[in-house]
C-alpha positions in Angstrom: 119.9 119.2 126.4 117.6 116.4 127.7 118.3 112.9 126.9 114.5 112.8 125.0 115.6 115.9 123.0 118.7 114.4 121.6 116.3 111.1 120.6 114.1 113.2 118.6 115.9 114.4 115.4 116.5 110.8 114.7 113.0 109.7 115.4 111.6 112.4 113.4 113.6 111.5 110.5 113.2 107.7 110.7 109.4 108.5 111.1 109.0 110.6 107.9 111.0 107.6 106.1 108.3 104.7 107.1 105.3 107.3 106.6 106.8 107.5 103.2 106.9 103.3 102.9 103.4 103.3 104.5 101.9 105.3 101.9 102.9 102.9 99.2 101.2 99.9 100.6 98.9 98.6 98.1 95.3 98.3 99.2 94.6 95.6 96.8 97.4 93.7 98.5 97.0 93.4 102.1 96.6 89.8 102.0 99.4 89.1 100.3 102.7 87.3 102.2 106.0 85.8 100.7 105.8 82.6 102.5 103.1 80.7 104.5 104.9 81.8 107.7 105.2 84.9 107.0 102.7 87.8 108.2 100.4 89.3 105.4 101.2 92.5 104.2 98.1 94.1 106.4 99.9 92.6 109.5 103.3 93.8 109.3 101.9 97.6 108.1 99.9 97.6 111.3 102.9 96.5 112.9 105.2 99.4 111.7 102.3 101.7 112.1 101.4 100.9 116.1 105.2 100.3 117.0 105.7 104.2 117.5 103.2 103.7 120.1 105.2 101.7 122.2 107.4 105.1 123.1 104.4 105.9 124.9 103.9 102.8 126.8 107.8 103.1 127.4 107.6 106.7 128.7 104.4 106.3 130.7 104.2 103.0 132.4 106.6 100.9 134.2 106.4 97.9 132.4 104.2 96.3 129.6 103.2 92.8 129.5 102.1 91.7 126.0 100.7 88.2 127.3 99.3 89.1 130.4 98.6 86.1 132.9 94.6 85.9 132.9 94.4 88.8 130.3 94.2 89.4 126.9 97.2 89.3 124.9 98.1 92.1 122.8 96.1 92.3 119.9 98.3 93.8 116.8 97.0 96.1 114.4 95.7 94.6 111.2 95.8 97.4 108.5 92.3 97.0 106.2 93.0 100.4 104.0 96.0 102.9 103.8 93.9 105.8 105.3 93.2 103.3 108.7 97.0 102.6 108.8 98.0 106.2 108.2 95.5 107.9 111.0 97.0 104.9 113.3 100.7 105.9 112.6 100.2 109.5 112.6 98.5 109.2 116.3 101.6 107.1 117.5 104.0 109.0 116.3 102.2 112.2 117.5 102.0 110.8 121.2 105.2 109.1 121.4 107.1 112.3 120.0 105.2 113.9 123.1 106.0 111.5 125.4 109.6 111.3 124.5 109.8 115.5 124.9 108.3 115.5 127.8 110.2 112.7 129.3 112.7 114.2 132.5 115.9 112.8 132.3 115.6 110.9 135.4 112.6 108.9 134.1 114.4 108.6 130.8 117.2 106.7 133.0 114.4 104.3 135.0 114.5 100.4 134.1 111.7 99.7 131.6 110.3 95.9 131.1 109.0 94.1 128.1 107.1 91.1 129.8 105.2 88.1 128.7 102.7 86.3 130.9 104.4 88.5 133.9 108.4 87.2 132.8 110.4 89.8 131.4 111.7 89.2 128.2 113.9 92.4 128.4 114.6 95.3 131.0 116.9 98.3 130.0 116.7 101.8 130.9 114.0 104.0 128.9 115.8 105.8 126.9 117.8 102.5 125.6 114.0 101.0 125.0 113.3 104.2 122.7 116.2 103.2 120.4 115.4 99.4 120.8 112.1 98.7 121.0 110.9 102.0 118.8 113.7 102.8 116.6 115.6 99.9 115.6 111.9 97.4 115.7 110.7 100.3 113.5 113.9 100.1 111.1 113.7 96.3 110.6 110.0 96.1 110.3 109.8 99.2 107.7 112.9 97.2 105.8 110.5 93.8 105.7 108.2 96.1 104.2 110.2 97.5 101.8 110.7 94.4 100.7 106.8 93.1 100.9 106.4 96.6 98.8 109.0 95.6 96.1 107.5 92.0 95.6 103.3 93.0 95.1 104.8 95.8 92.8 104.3 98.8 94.5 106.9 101.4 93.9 109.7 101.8 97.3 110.3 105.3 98.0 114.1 106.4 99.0 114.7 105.4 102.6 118.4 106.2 102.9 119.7 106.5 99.6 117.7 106.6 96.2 115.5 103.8 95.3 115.5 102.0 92.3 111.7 103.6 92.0 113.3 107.0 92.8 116.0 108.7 91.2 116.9 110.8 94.2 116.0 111.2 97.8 112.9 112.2 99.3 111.2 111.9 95.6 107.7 111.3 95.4 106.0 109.3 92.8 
């Protein structure tokens, strides 16, 4: 079995989990945030919906520089309606799950970068980057969320146990 293949159960059961969280996010909310340093609500739901994509940019390029000298920086997604956020994560996860398939072992065990303004910030095989910078972000962004979700009032669906809004796992309200 490839090293991509033995990746993707997990991804595809921690990406279910936050589409479920992303579909709770209350429209009427996004410019809500718990402290003035905080990101709004549309902020961190883009973030957890484009952070799938950085499997692709893991898989496909050698590096990725988020503060490019003489560049633009990296311009997060800023949810402005479920349906935006939802087509955006769905597309991410679709490509990265891809990318992470097709992935040969040997690329999966090439040093990736995370840079800013050319300095790296990180470097770590690819298929470490695909459970750092994919999975676990994803994991501690979608539990911020949860959170954000739980303080506007929105219902939080089960994530790995039943929620207090859910009686069992995998329930839908």
């Amino acid at each position: 079995m490839k090293i991509g293949e033995t990746l993707l159960p997990e991804f595809d059961q921690e990406m279910a989990t936050t589409r479920r969280v992303l579909e709770r996010v209350p429209e009427d909310k996004l410019g809500w945030k718990p402290h003035e340093k905080s990101m709004t609500l549309a902020r961190l739901a883009g973030h957890v919906g484009e952070i799938p994509g950085y499997g692709v940019a893991t898989i496909r390029l050698e590096s990725l520089d988020v503060a490019p000298v003489g560049g633009p920086p990296h311009e997060g997604l800023v949810a402005s309606s479920r349906a935006q956020l939802l087509a955006a994560f769905d597309k991410n996860v679709s490509e990265a799950r891809a990318a992470i398939a097709g992935a040969s072992d040997e690329a999966m065990g090439k040093t990736w970068a995370l840079l800013a303004a050319g300095k790296p910030i990180f470097q770590m095989p690819r298929a470490t980057v695909v459970r750092v910078l994919v999975l676990n972000h994803l994991i501690h962004h979608r539990g911020q969320l949860s959170v954000y979700l739980r303080q506007t009032g929105a219902l939080v669906p089960s994530i790995y146990g039943p929620s207090a809004d859910e009686g069992q796992m995998g329930a839908s309200a």
